[in-house]
ZAMARGU-4260 file (C-alpha; in steps of 0.2 Angstrom, whole numbers, plus 5000, padded with zeros to 4 digits):
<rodrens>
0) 5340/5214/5524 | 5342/5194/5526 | 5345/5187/5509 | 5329/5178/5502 | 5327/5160/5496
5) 5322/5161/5478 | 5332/5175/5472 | 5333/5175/5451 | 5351/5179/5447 | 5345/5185/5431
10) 5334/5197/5438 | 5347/5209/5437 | 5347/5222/5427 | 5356/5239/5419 | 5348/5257/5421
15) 5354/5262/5405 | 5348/5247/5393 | 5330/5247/5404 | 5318/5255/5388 | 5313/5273/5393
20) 5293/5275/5397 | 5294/5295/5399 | 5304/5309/5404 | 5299/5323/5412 | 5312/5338/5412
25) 5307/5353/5422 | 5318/5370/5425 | 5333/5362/5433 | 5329/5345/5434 | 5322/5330/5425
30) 5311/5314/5432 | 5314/5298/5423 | 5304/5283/5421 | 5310/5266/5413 | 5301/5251/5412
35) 5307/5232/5418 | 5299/5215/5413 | 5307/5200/5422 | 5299/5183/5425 | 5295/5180/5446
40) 5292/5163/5453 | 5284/5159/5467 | 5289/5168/5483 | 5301/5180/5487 | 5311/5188/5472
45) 5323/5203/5471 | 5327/5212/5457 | 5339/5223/5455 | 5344/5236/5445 | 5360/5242/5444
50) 5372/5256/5438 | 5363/5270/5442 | 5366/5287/5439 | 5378/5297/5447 | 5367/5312/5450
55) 5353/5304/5456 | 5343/5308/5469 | 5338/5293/5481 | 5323/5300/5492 | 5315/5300/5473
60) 5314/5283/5468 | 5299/5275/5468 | 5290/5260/5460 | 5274/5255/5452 | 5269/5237/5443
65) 5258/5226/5433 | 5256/5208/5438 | 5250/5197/5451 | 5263/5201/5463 | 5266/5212/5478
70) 5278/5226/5480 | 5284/5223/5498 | 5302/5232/5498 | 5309/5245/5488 | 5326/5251/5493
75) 5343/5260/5488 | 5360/5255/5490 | 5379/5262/5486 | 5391/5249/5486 | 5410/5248/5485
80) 5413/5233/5474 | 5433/5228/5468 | 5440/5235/5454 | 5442/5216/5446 | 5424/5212/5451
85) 5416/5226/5443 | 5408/5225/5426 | 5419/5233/5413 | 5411/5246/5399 | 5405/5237/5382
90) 5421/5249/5375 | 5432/5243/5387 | 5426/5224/5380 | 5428/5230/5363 | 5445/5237/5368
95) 5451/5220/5376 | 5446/5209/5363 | 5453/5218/5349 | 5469/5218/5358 | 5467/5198/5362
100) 5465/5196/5343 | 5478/5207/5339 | 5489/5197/5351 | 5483/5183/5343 | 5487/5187/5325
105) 5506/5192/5330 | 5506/5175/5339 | 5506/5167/5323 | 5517/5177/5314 | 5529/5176/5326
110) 5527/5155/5323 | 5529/5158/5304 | 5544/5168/5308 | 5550/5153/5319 | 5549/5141/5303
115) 5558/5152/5293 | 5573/5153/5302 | 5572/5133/5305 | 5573/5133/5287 | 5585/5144/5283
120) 5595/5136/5298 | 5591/5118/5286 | 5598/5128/5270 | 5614/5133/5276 | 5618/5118/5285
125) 5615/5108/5268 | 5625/5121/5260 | 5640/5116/5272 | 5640/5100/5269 | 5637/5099/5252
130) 5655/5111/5249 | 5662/5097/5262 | 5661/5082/5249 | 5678/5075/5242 | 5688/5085/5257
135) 5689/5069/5267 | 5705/5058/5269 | 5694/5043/5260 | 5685/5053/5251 | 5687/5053/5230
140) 5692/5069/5224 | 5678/5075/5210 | 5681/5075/5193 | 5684/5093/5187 | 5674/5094/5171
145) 5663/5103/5164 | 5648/5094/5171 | 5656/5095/5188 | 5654/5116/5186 | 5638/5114/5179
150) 5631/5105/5196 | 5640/5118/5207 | 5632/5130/5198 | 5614/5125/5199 | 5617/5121/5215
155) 5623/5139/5220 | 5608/5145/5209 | 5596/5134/5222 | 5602/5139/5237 | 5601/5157/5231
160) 5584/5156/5226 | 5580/5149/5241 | 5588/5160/5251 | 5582/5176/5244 | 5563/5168/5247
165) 5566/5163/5264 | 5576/5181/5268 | 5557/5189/5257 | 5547/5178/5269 | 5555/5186/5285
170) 5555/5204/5281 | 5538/5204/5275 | 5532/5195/5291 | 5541/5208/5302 | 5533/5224/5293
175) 5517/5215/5298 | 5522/5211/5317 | 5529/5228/5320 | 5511/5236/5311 | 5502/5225/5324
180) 5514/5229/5339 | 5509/5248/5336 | 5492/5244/5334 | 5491/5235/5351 | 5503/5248/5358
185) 5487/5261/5353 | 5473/5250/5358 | 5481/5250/5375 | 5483/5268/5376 | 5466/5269/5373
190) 5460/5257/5385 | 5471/5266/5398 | 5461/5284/5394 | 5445/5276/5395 | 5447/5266/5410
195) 5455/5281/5417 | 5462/5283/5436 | 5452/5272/5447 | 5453/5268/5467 | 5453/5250/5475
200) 5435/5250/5476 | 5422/5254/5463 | 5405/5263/5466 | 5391/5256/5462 | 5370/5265/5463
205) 5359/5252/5465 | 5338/5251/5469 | 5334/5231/5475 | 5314/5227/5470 | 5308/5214/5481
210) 5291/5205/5475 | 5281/5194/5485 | 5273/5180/5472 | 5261/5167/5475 | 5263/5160/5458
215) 5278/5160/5444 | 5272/5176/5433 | 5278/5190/5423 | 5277/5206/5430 | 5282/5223/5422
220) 5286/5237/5433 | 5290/5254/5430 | 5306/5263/5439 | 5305/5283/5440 | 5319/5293/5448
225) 5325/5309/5448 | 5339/5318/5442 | 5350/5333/5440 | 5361/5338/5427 | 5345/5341/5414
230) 5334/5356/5411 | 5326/5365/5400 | 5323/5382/5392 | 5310/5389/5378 | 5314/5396/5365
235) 5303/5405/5349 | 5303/5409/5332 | 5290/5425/5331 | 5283/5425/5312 | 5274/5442/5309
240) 5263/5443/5293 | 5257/5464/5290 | 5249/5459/5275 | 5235/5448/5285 | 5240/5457/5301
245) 5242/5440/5308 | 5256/5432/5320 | 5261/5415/5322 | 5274/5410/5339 | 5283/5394/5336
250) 5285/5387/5354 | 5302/5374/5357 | 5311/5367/5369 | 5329/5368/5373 | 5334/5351/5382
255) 5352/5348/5389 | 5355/5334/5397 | 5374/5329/5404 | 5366/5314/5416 | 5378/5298/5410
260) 5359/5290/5403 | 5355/5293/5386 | 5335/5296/5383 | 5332/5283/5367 | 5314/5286/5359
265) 5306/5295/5376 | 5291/5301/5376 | 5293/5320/5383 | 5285/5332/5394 | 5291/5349/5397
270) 5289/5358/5414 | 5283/5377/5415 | 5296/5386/5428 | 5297/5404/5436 | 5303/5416/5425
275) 5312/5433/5423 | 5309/5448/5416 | 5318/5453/5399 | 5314/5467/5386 | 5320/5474/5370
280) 5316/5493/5368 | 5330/5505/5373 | 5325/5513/5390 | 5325/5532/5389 | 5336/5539/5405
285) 5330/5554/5413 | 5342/5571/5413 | 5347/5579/5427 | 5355/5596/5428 | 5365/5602/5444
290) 5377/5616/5447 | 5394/5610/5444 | 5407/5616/5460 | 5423/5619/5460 | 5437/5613/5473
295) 5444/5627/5484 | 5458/5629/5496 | 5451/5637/5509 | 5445/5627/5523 | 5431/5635/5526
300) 5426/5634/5506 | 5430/5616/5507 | 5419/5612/5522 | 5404/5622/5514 | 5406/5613/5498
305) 5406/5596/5506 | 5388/5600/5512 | 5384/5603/5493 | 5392/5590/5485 | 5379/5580/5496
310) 5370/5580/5480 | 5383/5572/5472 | 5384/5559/5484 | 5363/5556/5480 | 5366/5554/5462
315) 5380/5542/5465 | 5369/5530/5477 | 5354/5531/5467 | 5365/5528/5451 | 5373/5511/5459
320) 5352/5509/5465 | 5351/5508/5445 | 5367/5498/5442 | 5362/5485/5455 | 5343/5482/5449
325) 5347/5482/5431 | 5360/5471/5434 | 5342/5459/5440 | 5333/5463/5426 | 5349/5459/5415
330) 5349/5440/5420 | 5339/5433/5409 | 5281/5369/5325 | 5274/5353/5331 | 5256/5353/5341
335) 5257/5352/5360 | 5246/5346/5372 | 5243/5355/5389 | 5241/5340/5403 | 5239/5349/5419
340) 5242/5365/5429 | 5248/5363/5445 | 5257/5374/5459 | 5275/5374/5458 | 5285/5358/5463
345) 5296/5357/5479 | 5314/5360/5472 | 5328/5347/5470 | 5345/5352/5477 | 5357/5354/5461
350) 5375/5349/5462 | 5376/5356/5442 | 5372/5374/5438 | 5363/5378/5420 | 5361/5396/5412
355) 5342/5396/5413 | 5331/5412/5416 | 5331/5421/5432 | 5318/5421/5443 | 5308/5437/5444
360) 5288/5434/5444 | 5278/5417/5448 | 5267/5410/5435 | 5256/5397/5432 | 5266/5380/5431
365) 5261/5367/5417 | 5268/5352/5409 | 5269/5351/5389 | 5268/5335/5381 | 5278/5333/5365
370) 5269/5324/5352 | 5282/5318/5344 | 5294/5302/5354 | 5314/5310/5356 | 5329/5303/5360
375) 5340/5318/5370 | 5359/5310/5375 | 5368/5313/5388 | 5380/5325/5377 | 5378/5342/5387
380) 5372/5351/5369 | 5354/5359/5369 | 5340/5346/5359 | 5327/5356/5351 | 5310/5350/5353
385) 5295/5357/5347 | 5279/5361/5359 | 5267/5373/5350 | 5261/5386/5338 | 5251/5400/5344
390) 5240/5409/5331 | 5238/5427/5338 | 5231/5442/5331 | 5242/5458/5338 | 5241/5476/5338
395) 5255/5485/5330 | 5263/5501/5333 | 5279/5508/5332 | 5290/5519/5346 | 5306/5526/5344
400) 5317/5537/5357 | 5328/5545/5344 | 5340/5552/5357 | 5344/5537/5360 | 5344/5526/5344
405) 5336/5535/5329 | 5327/5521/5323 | 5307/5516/5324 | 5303/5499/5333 | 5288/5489/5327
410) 5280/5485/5343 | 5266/5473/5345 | 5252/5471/5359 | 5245/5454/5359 | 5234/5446/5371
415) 5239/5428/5374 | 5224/5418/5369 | 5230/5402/5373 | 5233/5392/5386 | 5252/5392/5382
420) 5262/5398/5397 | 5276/5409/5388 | 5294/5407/5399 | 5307/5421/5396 | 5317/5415/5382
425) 5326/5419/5366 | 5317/5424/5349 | 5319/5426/5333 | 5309/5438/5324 | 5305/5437/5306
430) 5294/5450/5296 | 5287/5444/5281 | 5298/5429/5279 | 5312/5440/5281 | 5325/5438/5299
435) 5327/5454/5305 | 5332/5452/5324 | 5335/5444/5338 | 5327/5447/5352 | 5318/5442/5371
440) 5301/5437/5377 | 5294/5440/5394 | 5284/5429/5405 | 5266/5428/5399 | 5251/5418/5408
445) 5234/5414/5397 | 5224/5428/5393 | 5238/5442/5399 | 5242/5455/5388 | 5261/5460/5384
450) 5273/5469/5371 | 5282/5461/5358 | 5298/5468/5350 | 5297/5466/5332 | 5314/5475/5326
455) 5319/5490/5318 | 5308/5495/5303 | 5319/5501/5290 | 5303/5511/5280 | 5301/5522/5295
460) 5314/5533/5294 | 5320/5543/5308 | 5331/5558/5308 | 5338/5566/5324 | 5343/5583/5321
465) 5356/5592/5331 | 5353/5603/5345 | 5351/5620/5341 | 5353/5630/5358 | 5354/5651/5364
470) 5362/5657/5378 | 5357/5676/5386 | 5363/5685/5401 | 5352/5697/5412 | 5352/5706/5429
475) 5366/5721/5435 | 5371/5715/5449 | 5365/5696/5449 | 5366/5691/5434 | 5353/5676/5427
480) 5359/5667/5412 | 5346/5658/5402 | 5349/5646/5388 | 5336/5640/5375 | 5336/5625/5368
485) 5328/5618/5351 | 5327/5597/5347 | 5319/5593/5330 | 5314/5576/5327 | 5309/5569/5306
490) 5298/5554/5307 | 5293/5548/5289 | 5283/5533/5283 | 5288/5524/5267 | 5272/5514/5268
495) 5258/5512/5257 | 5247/5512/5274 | 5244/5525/5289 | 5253/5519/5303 | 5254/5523/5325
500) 5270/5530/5332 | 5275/5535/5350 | 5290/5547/5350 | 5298/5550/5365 | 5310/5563/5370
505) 5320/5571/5385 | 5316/5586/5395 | 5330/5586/5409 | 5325/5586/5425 | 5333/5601/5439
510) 5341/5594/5455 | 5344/5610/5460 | 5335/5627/5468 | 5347/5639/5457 | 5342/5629/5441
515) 5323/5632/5432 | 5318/5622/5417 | 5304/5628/5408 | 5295/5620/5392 | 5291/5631/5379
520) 5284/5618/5365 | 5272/5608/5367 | 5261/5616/5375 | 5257/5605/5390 | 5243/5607/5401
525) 5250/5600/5417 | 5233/5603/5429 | 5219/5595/5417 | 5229/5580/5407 | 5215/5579/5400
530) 5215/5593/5390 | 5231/5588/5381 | 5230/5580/5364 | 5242/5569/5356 | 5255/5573/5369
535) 5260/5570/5389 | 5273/5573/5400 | 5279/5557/5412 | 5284/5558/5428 | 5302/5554/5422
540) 5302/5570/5412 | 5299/5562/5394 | 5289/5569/5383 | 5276/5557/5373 | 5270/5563/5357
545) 5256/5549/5349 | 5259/5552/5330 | 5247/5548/5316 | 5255/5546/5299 | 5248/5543/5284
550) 5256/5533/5269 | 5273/5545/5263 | 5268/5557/5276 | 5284/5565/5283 | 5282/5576/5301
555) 5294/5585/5310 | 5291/5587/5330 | 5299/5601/5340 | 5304/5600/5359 | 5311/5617/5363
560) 5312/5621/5382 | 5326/5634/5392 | 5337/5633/5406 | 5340/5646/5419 | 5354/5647/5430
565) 5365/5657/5440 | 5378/5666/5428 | 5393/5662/5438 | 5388/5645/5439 | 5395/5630/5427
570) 5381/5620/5424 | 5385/5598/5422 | 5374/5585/5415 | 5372/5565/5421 | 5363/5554/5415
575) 5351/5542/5426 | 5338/5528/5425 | 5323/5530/5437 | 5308/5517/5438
</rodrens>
């Protein structure tokens, strides 16, 4: 580009100082716009602005105005400017000129020190040639009276006292030049860190605005630009109220931002992104019960046994099956203002990772305006900003799989009447104005329904007995053993209300022809559901009792089932997680 005529050299201007219109911080990424007011004349101008950041990405850049001027060229440039003709840091200016006034300083007492030995050098050389007088060939020998001893002494007395002042002078001086010499000593040690190890050449981001003007005007323009290194994550405080049997979601915003621009007095928008699935409950694994084989030495017994242990092999896969998709699953109060819904942006390429949610389901994406002005520095430490409060009204319930922890979850369904989009994040759960946990939230849309972990309920109390079990032998020839099992579970309520809770417990499973579980209680009508009340069986072999409790009511529920099985036969457990 040829270099125009009417080129303003103070047209030229910082990214950083440039005032901060908005900031719009999605998922992995952030869109800054900042706003420049120069004075054109007439003709062409260019305006630059410089010291963009590192982590910019240039295709993004793009330019809007007010004024009576034309945008005819926007453009980005990396240039490779000397090291001595490249702007130094406003540290490093403070750094050099606290180091010139120090210099200065010891300049001057170093002149001090100067006079001082000039007049110490004065002293002793009147000294000499006052002990001189009368040694002369000419000279008159001095009277030797008492007067005579009282001027040597006053003399002596005089150049002592002048000394010692002088010699006061110099010492006092040099403490002060060698506290300055350590201080300059430091200051350049500190210079050296920030300046840091630099090439020949320094880089240098720069976007060139040229202006076609047909009259001097002001014009203000406003540069947006995107960059990596920012993102954001929700996160909730979840306020339950039983008394009104209300519940309140405070909704924030997590932003960290490492991009070399700080974010003064921004106005904020917050970007919906693709979320991943988390959860709370304890998952209940289903029981499986093979025969357990025994190595032989026999060829022959070892080749027919390696057929079997086939089924070993099965659980093994579908076990790592589990491992691997759990291993998915695992990764991951102000007003707000909902501005648009829109389909989800085209990604930018990162060159810095954050810990944000996994992707697992698509939803809805939006952009939050946050009322309130922020200022989010380019620290890399997580800003909390607040977006909303949802006022919702839940259903609560309590389930509990004492097996695996014998404690009663406060579980709440709540349709999302808002038009908040809720992002897998972090919560934390108070009850009654008391904390009780920590927790996760799944991905909601508007007007979908989900489950809400409230913590353990400490007035339900839930008391796992152990496992009583029978073991009995029949057959002459063949002999059958059979063993009989009994689980009882104690659910109690310490409320003064009647409350809902699903208990779930484990009937295991056979993997094998030889083994035959049967369940004795409850009574389960496996060929008309509908017929069962209060309790199912799932396909994963749980048994779902749907309790009613009334206020102190304490119940006891009985899973008693039996195992058949080959007498010779040692029979192993393994636990596994099915879908």
């Amino acid at each position: 580009m040829e270099k125009k005529e009417n080129v303003n050299e103070d047209d030229t201007f910082v990214s950083s100082e440039c005032a901060v219109k908005k900031v719009t911080v999605y998922s992995d990424r952030a869109e800054v716009c900042r706003l420049i007011e120069a004075d054109v004349k007439k003709g062409v101008n260019e305006i630059v602005l410089k010291q963009l950041p590192k982590c910019i990405d240039p295709d993004s850049i793009r330019v809007e105005g007010k004024g009576s001027a034309t945008i005819a060229e926007v453009s980005y440039q990396m240039k490779y400017l000397p090291k001595d003709e490249a702007e130094i840091t406003h540290q490093e200016k403070e750094l050099t000129d606290k180091i010139e006034s120090l210099k200065k300083e010891k300049d001057e007492l170093d002149a001090k020190l100067g006079v001082i030995g000039k007049q110490t050098e004065v002293l002793d050389n009147f000294a000499k040639t006052a002990s001189n007088v009368g040694s002369t060939k000419n000279a008159t020998p001095p009277v030797l009276d008492s007067s005579f001893f009282k001027g040597v002494g006053e003399f002596l007395q005089l150049i002592g006292d002048q000394g010692n002042t002088l010699a006061s002078d110099r010492l006092d001086i040099e403490r002060q030049v060698t506290v300055l010499n350590d201080k300059i000593t430091a200051a350049n040690e500190n210079l050296n860190k920030l300046r840091g190890p630099r090439t020949n050449l320094q880089e240098s981001r720069e976007c060139t605005i040229v202006l076609e003007c047909e009259e001097k005007t002001k014009v203000l323009l406003t540069v947006s630009y995107v960059v990596t290194r920012a993102a954001w994550i929700p996160s909730y405080d979840i306020r339950m109220f039983t008394a009104e049997g209300t519940m309140k979601i405070f909704y924030y915003g997590q932003i960290k931002q490492s991009t070399g621009e700080d974010w003064n007095d921004a106005k904020l928008f917050l970007s919906t992104a693709t979320p991943s699935v988390g959860g709370v409950v304890p998952e209940l694994s289903v029981q499986l019960l093979s025969v357990k084989y025994k190595y032989a030495s026999a060829r022959g017994k070892a080749r027919g046994r390696s057929m079997r242990r086939g089924h070993t092999l099965d659980g093994d896969l579908s076990h790592r099956v589990y491992l691997e998709a759990t291993g998915l699953a695992d990764g991951g109060g102000g007003e707000m203002c909902l501005l648009e819904r829109s389909s989800d942006l085209d990604q930018v390429q990162t060159d810095v990772s954050y810990a944000t949610s996994q992707v697992n389901e698509s939803t809805t994406s939006a952009t939050y305006e946050i009322a309130r002005q922020s200022s989010i520095p380019s620290d890399d430490v997580a800003h909390k900003v607040s977006v909303g409060i949802l006022d919702l009204k839940p259903k609560l319930e309590y389930i509990t799989m004492p097996k695996t922890v014998p404690h009663a979850f406060l579980r709440a369904r709540i349709t999302n009447t808002s038009q908040f989009t809720l992002l897998p994040g972090s919560t934390s759960i108070f009850l009654d104005n008391s904390f009780v946990a920590k927790a996760k939230i799944k991905a909601v849309s508007p007007g979908e329904e989900f489950e809400c972990s409230l913590g353990v309920d400490p007035a339900v109390r839930v008391t796992y007995k152990p496992l009583s079990k029978f073991r009995e032998s029949s057959g002459i020839f063949s002999k059958t053993a059979c063993t009989k099992y009994k689980q009882v579970t104690e659910v109690k309520n310490s409320h003064d209300y009647a409350i809902s809770v699903e208990l779930r417990d484990q009937l295991p499973r056979s993997s094998d022809e030889k083994i035959k579980v049967t369940l004795i209680e409850p009574t389960i009508d496996m060929k008309h559901p509908e017929k069962n009340q209060d309790v199912s069986l799932t396909k994963n072999n749980h048994v779902v009792w749907q309790l009613k409790l009334d206020k102190q009511e304490t119940r006891e529920i009985t899973l008693r089932y039996s195992v058949e099985h080959p007498a010779s036969e040692e029979i192993e457990s393994k636990e596994v997680f099915q879908d």
